[in-house]
MIDOSE-1310 file (N, C-alpha, C; in nm, 2 decimals, decimal comma, always signed):
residues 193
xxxx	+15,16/-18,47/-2,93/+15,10/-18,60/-2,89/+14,95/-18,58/-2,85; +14,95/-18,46/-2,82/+14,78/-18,47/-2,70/+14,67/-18,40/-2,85; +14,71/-18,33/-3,00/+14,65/-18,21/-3,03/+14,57/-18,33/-3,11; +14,56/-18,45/-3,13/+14,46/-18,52/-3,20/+14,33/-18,52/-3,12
xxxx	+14,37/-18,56/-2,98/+14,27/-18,57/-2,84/+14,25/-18,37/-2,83; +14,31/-18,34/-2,85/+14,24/-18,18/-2,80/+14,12/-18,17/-2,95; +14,17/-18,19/-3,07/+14,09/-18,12/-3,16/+13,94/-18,25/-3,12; +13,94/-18,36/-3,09/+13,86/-18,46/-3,12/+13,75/-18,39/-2,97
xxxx	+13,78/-18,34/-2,87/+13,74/-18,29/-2,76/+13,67/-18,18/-2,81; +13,75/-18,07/-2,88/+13,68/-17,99/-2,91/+13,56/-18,01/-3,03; +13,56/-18,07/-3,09/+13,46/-18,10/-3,21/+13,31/-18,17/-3,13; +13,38/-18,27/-3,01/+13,24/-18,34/-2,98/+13,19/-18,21/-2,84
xxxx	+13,26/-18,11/-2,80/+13,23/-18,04/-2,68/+13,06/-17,99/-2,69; +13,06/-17,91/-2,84/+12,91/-17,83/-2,83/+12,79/-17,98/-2,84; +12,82/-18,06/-2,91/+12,71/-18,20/-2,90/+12,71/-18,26/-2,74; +12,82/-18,26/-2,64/+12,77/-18,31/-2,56/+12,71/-18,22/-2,44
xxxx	+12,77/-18,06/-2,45/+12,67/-17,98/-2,39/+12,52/-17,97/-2,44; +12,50/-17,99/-2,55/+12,37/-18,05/-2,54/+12,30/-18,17/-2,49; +12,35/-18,31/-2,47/+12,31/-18,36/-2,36/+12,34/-18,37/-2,23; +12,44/-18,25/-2,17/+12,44/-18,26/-2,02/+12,47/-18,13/-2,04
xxxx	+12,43/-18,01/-2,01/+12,50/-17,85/-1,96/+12,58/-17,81/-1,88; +12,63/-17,93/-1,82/+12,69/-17,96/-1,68/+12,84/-18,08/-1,70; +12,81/-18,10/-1,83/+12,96/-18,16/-1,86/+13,09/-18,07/-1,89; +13,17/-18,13/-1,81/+13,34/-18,04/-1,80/+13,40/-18,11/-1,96
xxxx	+13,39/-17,97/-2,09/+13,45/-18,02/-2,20/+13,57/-17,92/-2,22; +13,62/-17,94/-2,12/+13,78/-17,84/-2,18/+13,85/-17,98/-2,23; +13,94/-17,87/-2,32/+14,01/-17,97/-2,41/+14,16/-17,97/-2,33; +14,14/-17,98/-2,23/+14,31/-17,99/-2,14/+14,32/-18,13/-2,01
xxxx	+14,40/-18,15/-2,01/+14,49/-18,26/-1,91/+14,40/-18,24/-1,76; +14,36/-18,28/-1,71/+14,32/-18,32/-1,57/+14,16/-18,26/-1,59; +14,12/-18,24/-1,72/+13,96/-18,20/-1,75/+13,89/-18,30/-1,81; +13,90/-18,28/-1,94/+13,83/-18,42/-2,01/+13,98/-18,51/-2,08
xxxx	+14,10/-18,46/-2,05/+14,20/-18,57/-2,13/+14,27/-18,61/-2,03; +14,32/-18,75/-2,04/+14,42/-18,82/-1,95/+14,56/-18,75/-1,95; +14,62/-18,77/-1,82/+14,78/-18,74/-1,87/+14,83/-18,85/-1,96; +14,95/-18,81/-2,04/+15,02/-18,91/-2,10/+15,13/-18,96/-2,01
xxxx	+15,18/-18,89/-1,90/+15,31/-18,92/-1,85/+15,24/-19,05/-1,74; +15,31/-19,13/-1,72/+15,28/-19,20/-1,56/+15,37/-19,18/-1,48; +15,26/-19,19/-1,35/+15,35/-19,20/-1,19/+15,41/-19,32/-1,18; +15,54/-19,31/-1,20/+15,61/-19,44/-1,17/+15,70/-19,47/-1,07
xxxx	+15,65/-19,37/-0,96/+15,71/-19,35/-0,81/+15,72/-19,48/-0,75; +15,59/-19,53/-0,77/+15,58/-19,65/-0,68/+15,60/-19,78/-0,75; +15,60/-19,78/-0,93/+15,57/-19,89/-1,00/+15,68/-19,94/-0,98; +15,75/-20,05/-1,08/+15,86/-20,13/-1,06/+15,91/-20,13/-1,27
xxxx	+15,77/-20,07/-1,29/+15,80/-20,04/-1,46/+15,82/-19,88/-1,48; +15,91/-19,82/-1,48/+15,96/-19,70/-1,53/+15,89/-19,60/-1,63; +15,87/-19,71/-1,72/+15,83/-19,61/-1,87/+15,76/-19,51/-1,85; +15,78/-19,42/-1,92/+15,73/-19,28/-1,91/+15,62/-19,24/-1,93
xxxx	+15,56/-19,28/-2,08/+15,48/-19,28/-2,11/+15,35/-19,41/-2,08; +15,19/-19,35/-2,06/+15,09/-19,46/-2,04/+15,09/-19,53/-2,14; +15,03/-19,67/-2,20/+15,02/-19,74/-2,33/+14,87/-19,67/-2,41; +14,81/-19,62/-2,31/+14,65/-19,57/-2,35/+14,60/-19,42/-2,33
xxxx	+14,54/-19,38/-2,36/+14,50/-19,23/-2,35/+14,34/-19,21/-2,39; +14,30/-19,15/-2,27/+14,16/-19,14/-2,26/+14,13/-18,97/-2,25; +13,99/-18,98/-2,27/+13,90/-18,80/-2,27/+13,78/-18,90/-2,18; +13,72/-18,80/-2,12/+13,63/-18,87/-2,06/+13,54/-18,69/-2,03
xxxx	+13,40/-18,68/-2,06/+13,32/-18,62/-2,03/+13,23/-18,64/-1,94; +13,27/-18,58/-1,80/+13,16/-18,60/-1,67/+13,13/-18,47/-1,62; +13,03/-18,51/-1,51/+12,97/-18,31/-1,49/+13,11/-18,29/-1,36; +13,20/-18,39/-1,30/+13,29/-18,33/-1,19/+13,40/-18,43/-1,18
xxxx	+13,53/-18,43/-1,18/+13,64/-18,50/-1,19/+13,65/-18,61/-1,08; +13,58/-18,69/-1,06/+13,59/-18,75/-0,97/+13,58/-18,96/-1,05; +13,69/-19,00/-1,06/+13,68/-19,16/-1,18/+13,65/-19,27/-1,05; +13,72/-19,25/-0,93/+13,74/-19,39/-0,82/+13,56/-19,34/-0,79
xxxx	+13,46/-19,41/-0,68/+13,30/-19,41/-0,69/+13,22/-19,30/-0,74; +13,30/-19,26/-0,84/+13,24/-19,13/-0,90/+13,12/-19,14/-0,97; +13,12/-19,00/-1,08/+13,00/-19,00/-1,16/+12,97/-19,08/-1,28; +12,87/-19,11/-1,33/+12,85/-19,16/-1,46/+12,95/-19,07/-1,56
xxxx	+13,00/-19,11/-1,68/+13,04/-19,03/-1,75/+13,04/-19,09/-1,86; +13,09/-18,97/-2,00/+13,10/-19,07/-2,13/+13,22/-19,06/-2,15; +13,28/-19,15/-2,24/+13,44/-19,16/-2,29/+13,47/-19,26/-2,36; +13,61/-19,21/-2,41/+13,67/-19,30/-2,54/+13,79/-19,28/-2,51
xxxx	+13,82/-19,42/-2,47/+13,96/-19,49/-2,45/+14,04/-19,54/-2,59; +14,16/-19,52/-2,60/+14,23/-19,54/-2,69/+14,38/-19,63/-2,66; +14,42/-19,79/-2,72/+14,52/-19,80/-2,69/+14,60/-19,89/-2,78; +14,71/-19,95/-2,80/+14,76/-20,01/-2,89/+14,66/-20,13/-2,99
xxxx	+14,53/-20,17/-2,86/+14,52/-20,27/-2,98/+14,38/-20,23/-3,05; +14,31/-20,11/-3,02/+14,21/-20,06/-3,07/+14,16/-19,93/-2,96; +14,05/-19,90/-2,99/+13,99/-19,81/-2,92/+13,85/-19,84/-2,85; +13,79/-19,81/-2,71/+13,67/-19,80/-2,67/+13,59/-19,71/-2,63
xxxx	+13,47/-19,70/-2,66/+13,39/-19,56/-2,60/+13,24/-19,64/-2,52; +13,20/-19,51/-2,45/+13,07/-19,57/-2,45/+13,04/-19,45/-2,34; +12,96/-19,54/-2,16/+12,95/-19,41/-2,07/+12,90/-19,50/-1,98; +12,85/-19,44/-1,85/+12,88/-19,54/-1,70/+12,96/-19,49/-1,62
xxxx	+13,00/-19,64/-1,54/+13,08/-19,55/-1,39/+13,24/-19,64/-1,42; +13,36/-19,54/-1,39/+13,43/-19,61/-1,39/+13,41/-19,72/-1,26; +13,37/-19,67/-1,20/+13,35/-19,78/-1,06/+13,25/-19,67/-0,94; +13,15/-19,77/-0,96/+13,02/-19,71/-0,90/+13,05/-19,72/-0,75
xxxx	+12,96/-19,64/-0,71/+12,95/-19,65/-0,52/+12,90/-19,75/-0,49; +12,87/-19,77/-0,36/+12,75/-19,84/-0,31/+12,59/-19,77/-0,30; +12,64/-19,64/-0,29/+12,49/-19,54/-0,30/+12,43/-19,50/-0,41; +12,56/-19,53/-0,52/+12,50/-19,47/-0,67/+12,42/-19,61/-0,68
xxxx	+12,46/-19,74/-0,65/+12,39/-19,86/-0,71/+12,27/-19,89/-0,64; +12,26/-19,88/-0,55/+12,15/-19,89/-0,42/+12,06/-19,81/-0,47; +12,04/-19,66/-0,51/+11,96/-19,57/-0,60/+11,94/-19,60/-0,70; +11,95/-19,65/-0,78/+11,97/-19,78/-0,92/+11,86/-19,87/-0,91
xxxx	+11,90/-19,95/-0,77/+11,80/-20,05/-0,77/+11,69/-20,02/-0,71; +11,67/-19,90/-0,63/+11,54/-19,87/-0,59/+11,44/-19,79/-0,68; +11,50/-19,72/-0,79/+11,44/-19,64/-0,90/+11,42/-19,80/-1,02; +11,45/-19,88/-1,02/+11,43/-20,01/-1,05/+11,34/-20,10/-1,00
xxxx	+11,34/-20,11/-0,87/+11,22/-20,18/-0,82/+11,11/-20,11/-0,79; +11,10/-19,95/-0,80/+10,99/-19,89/-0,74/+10,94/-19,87/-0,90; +10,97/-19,90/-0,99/+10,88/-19,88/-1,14/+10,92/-19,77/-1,21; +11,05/-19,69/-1,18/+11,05/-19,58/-1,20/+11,04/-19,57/-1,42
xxxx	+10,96/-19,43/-1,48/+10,96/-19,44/-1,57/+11,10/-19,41/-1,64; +11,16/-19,35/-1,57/+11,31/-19,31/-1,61/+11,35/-19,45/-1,66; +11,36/-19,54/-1,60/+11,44/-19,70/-1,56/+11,38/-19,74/-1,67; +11,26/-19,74/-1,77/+11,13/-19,79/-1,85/+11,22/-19,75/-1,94
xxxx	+11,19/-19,62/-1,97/+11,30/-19,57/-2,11/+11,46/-19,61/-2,13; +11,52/-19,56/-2,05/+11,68/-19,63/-2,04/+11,69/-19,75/-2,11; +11,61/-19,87/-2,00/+11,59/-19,98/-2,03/+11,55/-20,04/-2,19; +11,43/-19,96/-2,23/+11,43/-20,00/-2,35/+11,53/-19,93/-2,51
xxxx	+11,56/-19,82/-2,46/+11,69/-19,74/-2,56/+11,80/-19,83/-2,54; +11,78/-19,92/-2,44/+11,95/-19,96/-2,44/+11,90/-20,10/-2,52; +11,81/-20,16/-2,52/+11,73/-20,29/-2,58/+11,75/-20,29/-2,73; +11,76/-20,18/-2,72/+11,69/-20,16/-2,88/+11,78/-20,07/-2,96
xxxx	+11,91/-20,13/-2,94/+12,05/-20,08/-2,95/+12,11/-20,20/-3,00; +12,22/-20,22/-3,10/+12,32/-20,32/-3,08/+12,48/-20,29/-3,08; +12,47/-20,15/-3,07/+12,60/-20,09/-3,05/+12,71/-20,13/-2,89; +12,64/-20,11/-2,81/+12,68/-20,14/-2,70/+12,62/-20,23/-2,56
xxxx	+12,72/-20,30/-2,52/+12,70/-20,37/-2,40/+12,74/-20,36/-2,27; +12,63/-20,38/-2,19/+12,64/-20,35/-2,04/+12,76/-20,43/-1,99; +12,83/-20,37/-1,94/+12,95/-20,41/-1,86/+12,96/-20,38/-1,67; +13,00/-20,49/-1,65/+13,03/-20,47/-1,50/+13,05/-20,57/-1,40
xxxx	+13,12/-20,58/-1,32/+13,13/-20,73/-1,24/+12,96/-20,72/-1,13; +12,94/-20,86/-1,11/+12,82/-20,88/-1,09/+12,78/-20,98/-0,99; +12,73/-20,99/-0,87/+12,71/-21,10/-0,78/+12,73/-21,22/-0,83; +12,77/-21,32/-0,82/+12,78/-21,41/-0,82/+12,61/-21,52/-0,81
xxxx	+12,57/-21,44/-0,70/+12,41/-21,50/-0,65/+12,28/-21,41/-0,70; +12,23/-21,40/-0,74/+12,11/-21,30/-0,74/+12,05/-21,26/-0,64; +12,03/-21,11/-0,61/+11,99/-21,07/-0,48/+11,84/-21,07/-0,48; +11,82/-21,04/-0,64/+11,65/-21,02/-0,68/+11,62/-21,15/-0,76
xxxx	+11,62/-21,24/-0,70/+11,62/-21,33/-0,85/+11,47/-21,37/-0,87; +11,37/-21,31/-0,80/+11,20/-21,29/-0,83/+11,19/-21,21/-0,94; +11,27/-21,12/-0,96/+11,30/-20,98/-1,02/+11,28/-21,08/-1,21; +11,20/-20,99/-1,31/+11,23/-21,03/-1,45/+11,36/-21,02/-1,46
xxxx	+11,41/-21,12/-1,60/+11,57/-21,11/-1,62/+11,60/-20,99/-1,66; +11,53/-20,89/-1,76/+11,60/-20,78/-1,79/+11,58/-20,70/-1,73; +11,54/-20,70/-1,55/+11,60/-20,59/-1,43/+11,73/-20,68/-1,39; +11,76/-20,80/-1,40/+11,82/-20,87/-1,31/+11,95/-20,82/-1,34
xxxx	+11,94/-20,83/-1,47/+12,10/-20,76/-1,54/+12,14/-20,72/-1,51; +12,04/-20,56/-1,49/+12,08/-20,45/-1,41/+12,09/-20,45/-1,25; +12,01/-20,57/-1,17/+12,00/-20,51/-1,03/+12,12/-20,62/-1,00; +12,22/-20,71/-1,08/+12,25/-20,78/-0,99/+12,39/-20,70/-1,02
xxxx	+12,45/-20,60/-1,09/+12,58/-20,53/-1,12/+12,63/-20,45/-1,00; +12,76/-20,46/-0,99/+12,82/-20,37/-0,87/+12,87/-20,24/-0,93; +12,86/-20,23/-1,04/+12,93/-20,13/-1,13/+12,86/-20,14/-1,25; +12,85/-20,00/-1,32/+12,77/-20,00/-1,44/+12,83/-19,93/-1,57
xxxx	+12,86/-19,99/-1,66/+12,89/-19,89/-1,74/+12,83/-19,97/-1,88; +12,82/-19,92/-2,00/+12,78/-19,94/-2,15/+12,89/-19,91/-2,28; +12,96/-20,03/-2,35/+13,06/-20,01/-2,35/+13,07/-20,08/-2,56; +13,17/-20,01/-2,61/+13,19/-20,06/-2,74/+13,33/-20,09/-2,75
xxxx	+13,36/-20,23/-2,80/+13,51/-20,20/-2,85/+13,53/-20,22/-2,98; +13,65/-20,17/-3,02/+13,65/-20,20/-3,20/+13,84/-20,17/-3,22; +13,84/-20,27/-3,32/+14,01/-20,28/-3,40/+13,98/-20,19/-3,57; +13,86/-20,15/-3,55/+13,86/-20,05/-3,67/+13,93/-19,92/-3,70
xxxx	+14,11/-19,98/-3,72/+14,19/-19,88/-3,73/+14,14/-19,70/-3,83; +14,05/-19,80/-3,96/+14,02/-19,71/-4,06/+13,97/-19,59/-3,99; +13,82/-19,64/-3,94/+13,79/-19,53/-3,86/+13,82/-19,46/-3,78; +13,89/-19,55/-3,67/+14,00/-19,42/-3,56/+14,05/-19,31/-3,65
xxxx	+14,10/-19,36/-3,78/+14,20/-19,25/-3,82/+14,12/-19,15/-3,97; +13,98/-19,16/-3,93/+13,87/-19,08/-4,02/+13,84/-19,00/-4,00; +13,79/-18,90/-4,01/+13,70/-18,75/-4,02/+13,57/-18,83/-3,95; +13,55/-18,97/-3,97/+13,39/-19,00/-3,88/+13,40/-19,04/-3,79
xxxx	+13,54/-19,02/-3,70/+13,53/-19,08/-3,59/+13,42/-18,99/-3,46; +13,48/-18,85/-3,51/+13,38/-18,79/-3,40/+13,21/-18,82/-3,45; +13,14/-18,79/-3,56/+13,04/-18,84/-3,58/+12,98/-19,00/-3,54; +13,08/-19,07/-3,56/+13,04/-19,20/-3,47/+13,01/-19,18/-3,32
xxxx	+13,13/-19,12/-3,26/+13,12/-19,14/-3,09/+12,98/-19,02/-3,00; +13,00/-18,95/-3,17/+12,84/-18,87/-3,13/+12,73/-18,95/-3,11; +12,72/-18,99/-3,21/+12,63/-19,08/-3,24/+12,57/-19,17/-3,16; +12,67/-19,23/-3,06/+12,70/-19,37/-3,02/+12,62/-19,28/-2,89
xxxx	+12,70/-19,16/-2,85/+12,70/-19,12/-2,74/+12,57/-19,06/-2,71; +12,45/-19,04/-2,81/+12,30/-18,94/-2,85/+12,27/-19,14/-2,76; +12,28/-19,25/-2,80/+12,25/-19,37/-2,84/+12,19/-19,39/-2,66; +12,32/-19,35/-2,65/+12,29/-19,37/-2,45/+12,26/-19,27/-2,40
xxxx	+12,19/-19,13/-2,42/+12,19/-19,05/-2,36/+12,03/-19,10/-2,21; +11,94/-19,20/-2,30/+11,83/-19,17/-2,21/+11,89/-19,28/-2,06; +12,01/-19,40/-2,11/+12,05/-19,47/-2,02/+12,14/-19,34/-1,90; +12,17/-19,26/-1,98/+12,28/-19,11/-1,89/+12,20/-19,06/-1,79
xxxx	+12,07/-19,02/-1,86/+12,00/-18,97/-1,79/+11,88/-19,01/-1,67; +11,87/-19,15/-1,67/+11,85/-19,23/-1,55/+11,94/-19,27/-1,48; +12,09/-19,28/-1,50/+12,21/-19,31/-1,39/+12,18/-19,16/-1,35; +12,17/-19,02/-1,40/+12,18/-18,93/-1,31/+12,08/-18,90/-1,20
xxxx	+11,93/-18,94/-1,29/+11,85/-18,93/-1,17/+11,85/-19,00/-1,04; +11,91/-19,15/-1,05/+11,98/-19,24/-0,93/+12,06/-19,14/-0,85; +12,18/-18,99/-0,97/+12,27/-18,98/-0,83/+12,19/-18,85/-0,75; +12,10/-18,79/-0,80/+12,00/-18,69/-0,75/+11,94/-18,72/-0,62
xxxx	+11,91/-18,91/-0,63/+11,78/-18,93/-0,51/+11,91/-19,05/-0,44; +12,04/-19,02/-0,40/+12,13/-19,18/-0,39/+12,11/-19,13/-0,21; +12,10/-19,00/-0,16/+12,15/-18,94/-0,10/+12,00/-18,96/+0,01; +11,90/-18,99/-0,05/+11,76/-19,04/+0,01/+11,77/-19,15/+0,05
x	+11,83/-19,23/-0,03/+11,78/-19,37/-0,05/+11,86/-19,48/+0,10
């Protein structure tokens, strides 16, 4: 069940050590793959198995206010990839917005690689009110999110089950590398801020 997700792990490992040196790409269970079994100690639904199964490459195993990371979710009714926070902190976002409002050039590039993209969209729940709303719209996007992530979905069974799937999510994943690489500078300076 897991050797489709181990070989697809291994194929994308040496491209994503190339954009992070510091990403955990073992091809095993509590590294970059999900378990398949669930805890159903507490649930009131039994089933054994999850409906979905993910790989996720981040530089430290941490999903609840953890690190940015890239990944590709897989589940009955298609598949998604992209990169972000499963669920940001308050310190990762607050570093966000200050490398945002202080002009940072990091925030300049991200910003426009992700513009000038139509592969994926910013995802995240988002104030209700604007906290910057003096702010241009295309910081507001970004300053008014509680969580951040960059996300593709697709019912393109053909390709899940291609030889291009890994060259796609390379691809996709080169696409956001300069957005990766300004969420990390945020988590470098979150600890200042």
């Amino acid at each position: 069940m897991l050797e489709p997700f181990v070989e697809l792990v291994t194929r994308l490992s040496p491209e994503m050590l190339k954009i992070d040196p510091q990403l955990i790409t073992e091809a095993c269970v509590d590294r970059s793959l999900s378990r398949i079994h669930r805890d159903t100690r507490f649930s009131k639904d039994k089933s054994l198995y999850r409906d979905n199964m993910w790989l996720v490459f981040m530089r430290k195993k941490q999903l609840y206010d953890g690190l940015p990371g890239f990944y590709f979710d897989l589940n009955p009714f298609g598949f998604s990839y992209g990169m972000g926070y499963y669920q940001a902190s308050t310190a990762s976002m607050n570093a966000i917005r200050q490398l945002i409002l202080g002009g940072s050039p990091a925030f300049k590039k991200a910003d426009k690689s992700f513009r000038n993209q139509a592969v994926f969209t910013m995802e995240g729940d988002a104030y209700k009110r604007s906290k910057y709303p003096d702010a241009p719209e295309h910081q507001r996007e970004w300053l008014d999110k509680k969580s951040l992530s960059f996300n593709t979905h697709s019912k393109d069974f053909d390709l899940l089950f291609s030889d291009q799937l890994a060259d796609t999510l390379l691809e996709g994943f080169r696409l956001l590398t300069p957005v990766y690489e300004f969420l990390w500078l945020a988590e470098t300076q979150r600890e200042t801020v």
